[in-house]
N, C-alpha and C positions, 0 to 999 in steps of 0.2 A: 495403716490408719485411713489413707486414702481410699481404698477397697472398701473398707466398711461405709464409708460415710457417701458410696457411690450405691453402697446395697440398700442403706439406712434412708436414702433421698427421695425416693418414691411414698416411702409410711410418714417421712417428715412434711412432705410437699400434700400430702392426703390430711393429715394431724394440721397442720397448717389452714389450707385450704376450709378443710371441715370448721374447725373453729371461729373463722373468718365467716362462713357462710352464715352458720348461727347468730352470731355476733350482727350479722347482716340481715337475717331475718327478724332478730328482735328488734332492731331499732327499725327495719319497715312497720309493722306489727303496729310498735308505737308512735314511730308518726301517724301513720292513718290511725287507728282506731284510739289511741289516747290524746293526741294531738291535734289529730283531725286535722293531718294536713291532706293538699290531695293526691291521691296517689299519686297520678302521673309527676308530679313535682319529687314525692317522697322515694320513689326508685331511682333516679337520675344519681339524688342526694346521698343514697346508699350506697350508691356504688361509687360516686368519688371517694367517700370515705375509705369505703373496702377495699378498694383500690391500692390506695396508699397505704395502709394497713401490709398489705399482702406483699409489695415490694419490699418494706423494713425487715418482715419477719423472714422473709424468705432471701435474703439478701445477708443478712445478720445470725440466723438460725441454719439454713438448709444449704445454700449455696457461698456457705462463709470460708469452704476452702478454693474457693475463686477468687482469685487478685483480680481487678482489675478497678477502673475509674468511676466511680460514685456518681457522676454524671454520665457515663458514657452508657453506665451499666442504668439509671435511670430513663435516659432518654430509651434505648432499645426497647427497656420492662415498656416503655407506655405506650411507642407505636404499636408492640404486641398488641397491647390492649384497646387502644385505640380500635382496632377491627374488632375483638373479641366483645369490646364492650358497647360498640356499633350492632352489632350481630344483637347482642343481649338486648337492648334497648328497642330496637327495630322487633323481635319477637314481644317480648313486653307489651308494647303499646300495641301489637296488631294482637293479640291474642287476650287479654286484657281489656280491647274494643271488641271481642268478640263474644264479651261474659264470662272467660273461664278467670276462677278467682286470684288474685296477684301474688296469692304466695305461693300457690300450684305451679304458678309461671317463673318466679325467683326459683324454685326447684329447678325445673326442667330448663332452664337455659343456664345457669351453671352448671350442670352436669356436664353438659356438649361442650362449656368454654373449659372447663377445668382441663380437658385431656389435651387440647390444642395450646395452652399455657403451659404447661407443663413441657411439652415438646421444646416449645420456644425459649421457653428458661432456659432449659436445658443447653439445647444449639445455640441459643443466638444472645439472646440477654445476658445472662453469665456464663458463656461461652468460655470454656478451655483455652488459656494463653498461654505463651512463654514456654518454659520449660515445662515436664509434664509433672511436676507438682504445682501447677497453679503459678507460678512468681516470676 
């Protein structure tokens, strides 16, 4: 079972991910343009959300045969992110001052953070403990 759900965690972590994104670009989408908030405000706000979103599902879903401490394994997910979502934001906003349009940019700077997260879940967030069944 363990084998499979080590084959299965790449399509779950992508199924995941992808969903999230969506979910992330719609409610960009409708801040600005139904809400009329301003962009620079409305991407910050998407991604805390998405954020937290993405630690439960994948915490709960994907990396659920990982023991370890709900805090321990929080704190790690957000320093990840912390840079990743540093990195995203810093593109955003200079790229987005640059004219190119804000959902073009929510594309292309998840794509480059998705594969560095995913690393990091992996190794370091919910990180292999204990015996080698996870306990």
């Amino acid at each position: 079972m363990i084998q499979k759900a080590r084959y299965l965690r790449p399509i779950r972590y992508v199924v995941i991910g992808g969903s999230v994104f969506l979910m992330g670009v719609g409610m960009l989408a409708v801040l600005v343009e139904v809400i009329r908030l301003n962009k620079y405000l409305a991407g910050p706000t998407v991604t805390v959300i998405s954020v937290e979103v993405t630690f439960l599902l994948n915490k709960y879903l994907n990396w659920s045969d990982r023991r370890g401490s709900l805090v321990e394994q929080w704190l790690r997910f957000h320093l990840v992110r912390l840079g990743t979502v540093t990195f995203n934001q810093c593109l955003y906003f200079a790229l987005v001052s640059l004219g190119v349009h804000y959902l073009l940019v929510a594309v292309l700077a998840s794509g480059v953070s998705a594969a560095i997260n995913y690393l990091s879940n992996e190794a370091f967030v919910f990180r292999q403990t204990g015996d080698k069944d996870g306990r």
